[in-house]
N, C-alpha and C positions, 0 to 999 in steps of 0.2 A: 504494500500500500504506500502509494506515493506521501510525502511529507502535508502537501495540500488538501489534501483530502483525510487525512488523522487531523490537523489542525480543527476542518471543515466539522466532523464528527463529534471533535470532542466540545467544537461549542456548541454542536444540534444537544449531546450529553448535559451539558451545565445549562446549556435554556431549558430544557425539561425538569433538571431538576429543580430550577429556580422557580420556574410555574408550579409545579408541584408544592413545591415548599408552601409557595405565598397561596395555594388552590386549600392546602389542607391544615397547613399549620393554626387558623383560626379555630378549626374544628377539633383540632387536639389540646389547645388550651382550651378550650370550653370542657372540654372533657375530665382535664386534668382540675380547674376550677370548681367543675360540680362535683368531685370529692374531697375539697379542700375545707376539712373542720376550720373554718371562721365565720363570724358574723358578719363579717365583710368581702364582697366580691374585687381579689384581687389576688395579686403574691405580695408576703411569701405563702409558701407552703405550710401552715402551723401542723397538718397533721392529716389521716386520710379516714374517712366517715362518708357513712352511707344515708344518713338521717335527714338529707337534705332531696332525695330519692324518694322516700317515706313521706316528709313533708309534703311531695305535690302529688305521690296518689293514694297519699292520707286525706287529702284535704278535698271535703265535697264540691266542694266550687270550683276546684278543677279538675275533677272526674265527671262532674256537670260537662262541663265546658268540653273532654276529652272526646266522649259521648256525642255533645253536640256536633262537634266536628266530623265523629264515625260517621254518625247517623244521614247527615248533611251530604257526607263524601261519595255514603255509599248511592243517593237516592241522583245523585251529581252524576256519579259514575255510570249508572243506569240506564238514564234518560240520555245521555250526551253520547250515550256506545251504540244506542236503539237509534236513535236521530244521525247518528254517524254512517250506520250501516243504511239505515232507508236512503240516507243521501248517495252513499258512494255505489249504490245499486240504479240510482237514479241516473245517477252518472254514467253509470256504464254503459246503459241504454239511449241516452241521450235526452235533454233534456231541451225547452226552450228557452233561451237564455242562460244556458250554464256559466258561461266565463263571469255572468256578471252576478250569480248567484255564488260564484264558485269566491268573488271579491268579496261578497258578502259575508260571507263565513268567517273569512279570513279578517276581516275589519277590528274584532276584539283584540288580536293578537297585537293589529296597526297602532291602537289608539292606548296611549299613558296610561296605566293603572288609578290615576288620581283621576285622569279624565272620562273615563270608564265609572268610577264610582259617582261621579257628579250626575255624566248620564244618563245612571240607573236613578240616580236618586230622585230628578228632576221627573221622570218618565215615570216610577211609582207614586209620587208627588201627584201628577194630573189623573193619576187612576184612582187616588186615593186609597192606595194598598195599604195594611197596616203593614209595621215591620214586623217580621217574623222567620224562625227558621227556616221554617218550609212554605213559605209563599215569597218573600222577597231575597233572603239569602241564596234559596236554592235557586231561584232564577237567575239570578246574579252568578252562582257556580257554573251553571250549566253554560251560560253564557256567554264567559272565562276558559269553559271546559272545550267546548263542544269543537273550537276550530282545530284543536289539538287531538282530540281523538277522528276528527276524519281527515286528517293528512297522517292520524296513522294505521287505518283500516283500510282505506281508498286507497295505496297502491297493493294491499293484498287483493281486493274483491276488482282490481285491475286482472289482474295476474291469474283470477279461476280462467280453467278451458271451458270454453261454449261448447266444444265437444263432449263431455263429460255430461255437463246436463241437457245436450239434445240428443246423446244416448239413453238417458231416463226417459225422455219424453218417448221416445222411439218402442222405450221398454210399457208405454203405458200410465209412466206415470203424470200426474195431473203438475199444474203449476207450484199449486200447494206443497207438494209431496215432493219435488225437485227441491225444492227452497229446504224441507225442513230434512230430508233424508239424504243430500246430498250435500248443500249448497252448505250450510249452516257448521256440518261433521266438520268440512274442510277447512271453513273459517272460525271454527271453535278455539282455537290456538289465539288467534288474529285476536276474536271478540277479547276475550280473557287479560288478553296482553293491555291492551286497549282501553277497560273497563280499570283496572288496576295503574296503569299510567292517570286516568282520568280522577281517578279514588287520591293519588299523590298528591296532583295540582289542588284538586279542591283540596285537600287534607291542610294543606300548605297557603290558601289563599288569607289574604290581609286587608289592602287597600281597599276593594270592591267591598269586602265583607262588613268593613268600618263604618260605609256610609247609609248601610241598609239595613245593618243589624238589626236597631233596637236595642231593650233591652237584656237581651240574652246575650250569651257570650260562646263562641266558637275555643278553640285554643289557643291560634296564632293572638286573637284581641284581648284573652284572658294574660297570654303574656306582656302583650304590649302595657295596658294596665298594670300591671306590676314593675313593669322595667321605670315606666313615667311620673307611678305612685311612689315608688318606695325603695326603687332598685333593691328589694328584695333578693337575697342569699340562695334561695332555693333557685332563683333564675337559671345560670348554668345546667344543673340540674333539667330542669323544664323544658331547656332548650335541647340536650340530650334524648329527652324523649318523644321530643316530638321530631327531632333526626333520622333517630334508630325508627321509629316510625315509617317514614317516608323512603329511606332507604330499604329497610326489610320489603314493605311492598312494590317498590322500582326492581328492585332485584327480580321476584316473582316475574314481576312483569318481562323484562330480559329473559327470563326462562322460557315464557310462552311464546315471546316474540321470536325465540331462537328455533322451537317446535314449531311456530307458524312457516316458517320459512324453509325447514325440514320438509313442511308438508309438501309446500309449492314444487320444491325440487323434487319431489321423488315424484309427485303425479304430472312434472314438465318430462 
């Protein structure tokens, strides 16, 4: 290996690990801080305890809040995989005006999260919606959710053979019965992947959630309050959990999205 080319390598080496560093180093001092027995959120290290772990799924207001956030996620994740798939089927078939439906969707992703929550806020405002979990939050989720889980369904339900289900047809069966014995087997991967991406983002949403809430409380605003009220000890802590959270279900997700894709090749 030429001299230029080790130089070349060894700084591709040192900028990775420099991104690295600055990508995760946050997340290991949050780690290393929610076990640090003090009253106060910093260093030094007085000592290592787990009581501050206890503290927030001891505490009903945030297992309230934990809850409200599943429950939210899971109802998020649902509607936004269901609305994802009828679109990206819509799609395949063709639609009247797709390009500028297809900008539509995409619009959430375009516009500021502060701007996004104004919005929503102003548009429940002339409806006179009250706020609440599951009429303004969850619309707000879905929202948020929906442009993200059909750019990531819509290149699989690209990707089914029409052969495959004009062979069912051929075999007798009905439209129905193609969709759900066929169509559905093969994108079960896809949906799954999909559903559990969409479960992350809502799990993780803030801004949107802030301005439509009400008086309830999600996780992410249960934290925010805390960090604003009182910079509260247990934060660290909190913040860990709601991490390991969202990571444990992306991961899942990565496993189905890896089996969806398994599926594609082996029936290409």
């Amino acid at each position: 290996m030429t001299r230029p080319r080790r130089v070349w390598r060894l700084a591709l080496y040192l900028y990775a690990a420099v991104f690295f560093a600055a990508l995760y180093a946050p997340l290991a001092i949050i780690v290393l801080l929610s076990a640090n027995d003090s009253p106060a959120i910093g260093l030094p290290i007085r000592g290592w305890t787990s009581r501050w772990y206890t503290t927030v799924l001891g505490d009903p207001t945030m297992r309230d809040a934990l809850l409200n956030s599943v429950l939210v996620g899971v109802l998020a994740a649902v509607i936004s995989t269901t609305l994802a798939l009828l679109l990206s089927l819509s799609f395949r078939r063709g639609v009247l005006g797709q390009r500028v439906i297809f900008q539509l969707i995409l619009l959430p992703i375009i516009l500021p999260g502060i701007v996004g929550g104004i919005v929503l806020l102003m548009f429940f405002g002339y409806l006179g919606a009250r706020p609440g979990l599951y009429t303004t939050v969850a619309v707000a989720h879905i929202d948020w959710v929906l442009p993200f889980a059909f750019l990531t369904l819509h290149p699989r339900v690209r990707l089914l053979d029409r052969s495959i289900e004009e062979a069912a047809s051929d075999l007798g069966a009905g439209s129905l019965a193609v969709f759900r014995r066929v169509v559905l087997p093969i994108l079960a991967p896809a949906l799954a992947a999909t559903a559990l991406f969409s479960f992350s983002l809502s799990f993780d949403e803030f801004i949107r959630t802030l301005f439509v809430i009400g008086f309830d409380r999600t996780i992410p605003v249960a934290f925010w309050g805390l960090a604003v009220e009182q910079l509260a000890p247990q934060l660290p802590a909190m913040a860990v959990v709601i991490v390991a959270i969202s990571v444990v279900v992306s991961s899942i997700g990565f496993v189905f999205a890896g089996r969806s894709t398994h599926n594609h090749r082996t029936i290409a």
